[in-house]
N, C-alpha and C positions, 0 to 999 in steps of 0.2 A: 683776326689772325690765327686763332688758336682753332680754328677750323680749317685752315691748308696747314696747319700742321698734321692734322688729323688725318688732312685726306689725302697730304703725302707718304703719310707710313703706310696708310694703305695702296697706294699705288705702287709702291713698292715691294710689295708681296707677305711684308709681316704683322703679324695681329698684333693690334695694342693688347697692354697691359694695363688692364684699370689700376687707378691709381688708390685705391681701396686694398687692393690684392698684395701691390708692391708695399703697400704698408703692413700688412698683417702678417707674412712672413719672417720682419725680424721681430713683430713685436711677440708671436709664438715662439721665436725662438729664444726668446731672453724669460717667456714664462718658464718652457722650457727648462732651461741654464738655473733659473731660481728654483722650480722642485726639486731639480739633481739635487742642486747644492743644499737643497735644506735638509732635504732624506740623507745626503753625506754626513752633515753634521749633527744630527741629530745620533746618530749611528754611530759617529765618532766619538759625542758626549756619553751615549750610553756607555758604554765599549771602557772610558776614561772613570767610570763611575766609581767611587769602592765599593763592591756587594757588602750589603750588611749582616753582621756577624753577630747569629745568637744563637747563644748557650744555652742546653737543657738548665730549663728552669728547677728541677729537681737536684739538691745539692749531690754530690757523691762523697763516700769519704777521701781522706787522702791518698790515703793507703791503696786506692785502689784505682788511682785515677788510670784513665789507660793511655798510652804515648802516644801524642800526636794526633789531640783532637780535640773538642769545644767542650770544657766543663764547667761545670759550676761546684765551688766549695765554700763552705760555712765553717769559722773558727773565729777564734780567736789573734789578737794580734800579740805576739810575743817578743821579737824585738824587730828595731828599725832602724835599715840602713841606707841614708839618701831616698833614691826612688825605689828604693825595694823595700820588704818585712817579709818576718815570717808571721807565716798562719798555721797555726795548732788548731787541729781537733783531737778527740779519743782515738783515732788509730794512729797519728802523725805528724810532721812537719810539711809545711810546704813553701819555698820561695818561692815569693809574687814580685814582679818587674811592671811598672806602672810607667813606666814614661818619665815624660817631660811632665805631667802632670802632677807628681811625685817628686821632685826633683829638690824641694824644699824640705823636705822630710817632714811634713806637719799636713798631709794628708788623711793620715790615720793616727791616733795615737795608741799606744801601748794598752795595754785588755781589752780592746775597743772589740765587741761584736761584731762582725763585717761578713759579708756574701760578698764570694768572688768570681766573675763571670768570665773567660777569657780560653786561652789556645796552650794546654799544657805541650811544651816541647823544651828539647834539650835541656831535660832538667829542671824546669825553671815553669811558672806560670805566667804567661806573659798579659794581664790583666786588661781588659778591652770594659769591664764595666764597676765598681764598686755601688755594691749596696749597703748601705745602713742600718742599724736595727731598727730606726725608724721610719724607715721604707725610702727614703730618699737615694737617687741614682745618682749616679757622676758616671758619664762616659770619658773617659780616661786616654785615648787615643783614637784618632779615625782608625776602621775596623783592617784596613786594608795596606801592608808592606810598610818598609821603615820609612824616616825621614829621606826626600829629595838631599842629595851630595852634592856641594857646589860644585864647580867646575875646576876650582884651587886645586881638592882632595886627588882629581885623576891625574894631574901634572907629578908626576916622579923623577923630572928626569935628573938629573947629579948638577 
């Protein structure tokens, strides 16, 4: 039977379609539809990534840090407040802002030797690494913008 099937399509003037052929067309297409989408996403994650954030390893003094940009400083810790302290070297003071990581206040303690790696602005050091005097690191925040805001915080309305 499946031979006057055959040979009525062809009497009828249209060429079969193997049945090999009709198959390979959706399954390219769904290869297809998987490279898009994995090149999307991948592109998407990079794109989502935090770039990472480092500091010239050479300390600077306080005094001279410059606004609004990656430094590194060595001092001492002189007092502590929450997630902040200050840090004394020979030219100055400096407040350091540490996060959520800090937030216990028993990060650092008082005369403690510390290097501090991070993004001085608005005044303030905003701390992305703590070094120890015994070389031990603590990364102190992901390098990259504030904490996510729930959806509550944008609700204002009376």
């Amino acid at each position: 039977m499946p031979d006057e099937d055959q040979d009525n399509e062809h009497a009828e003037g249209a060429t079969p379609v193997p049945r090999r052929r009709r198959l390979a067309i959706p399954v390219i297409a769904a290869a297809v539809a998987l490279i898009i989408g994995a090149a999307g996403g991948a592109s998407a994650v990079k794109m989502m990534r935090p770039t990472p954030e480092m500091a010239p390893l050479t300390p600077v003094a306080i005094s001279a840090m410059p606004a609004s940009s990656l430094i590194t400083i060595k001092g001492k810790v002189a007092e502590i407040y929450g997630n902040r302290f200050v840090l004394q070297d020979e030219s100055g003071k400096a407040l350091v802002e540490t996060g959520r990581a800090g937030e216990d206040g028993d990060l650092v303690a008082k005369d403690e030797a510390v290097t501090v790696q991070g993004r001085f602005d608005d005044g303030f050091v905003h701390a992305s690494y703590l070094v120890r005097q015994d070389g031990r690191t603590e990364a102190l925040r992901p390098p990259k913008g504030p904490p996510h805001r729930r959806f509550a915080d944008f609700d204002h309305r009376p």
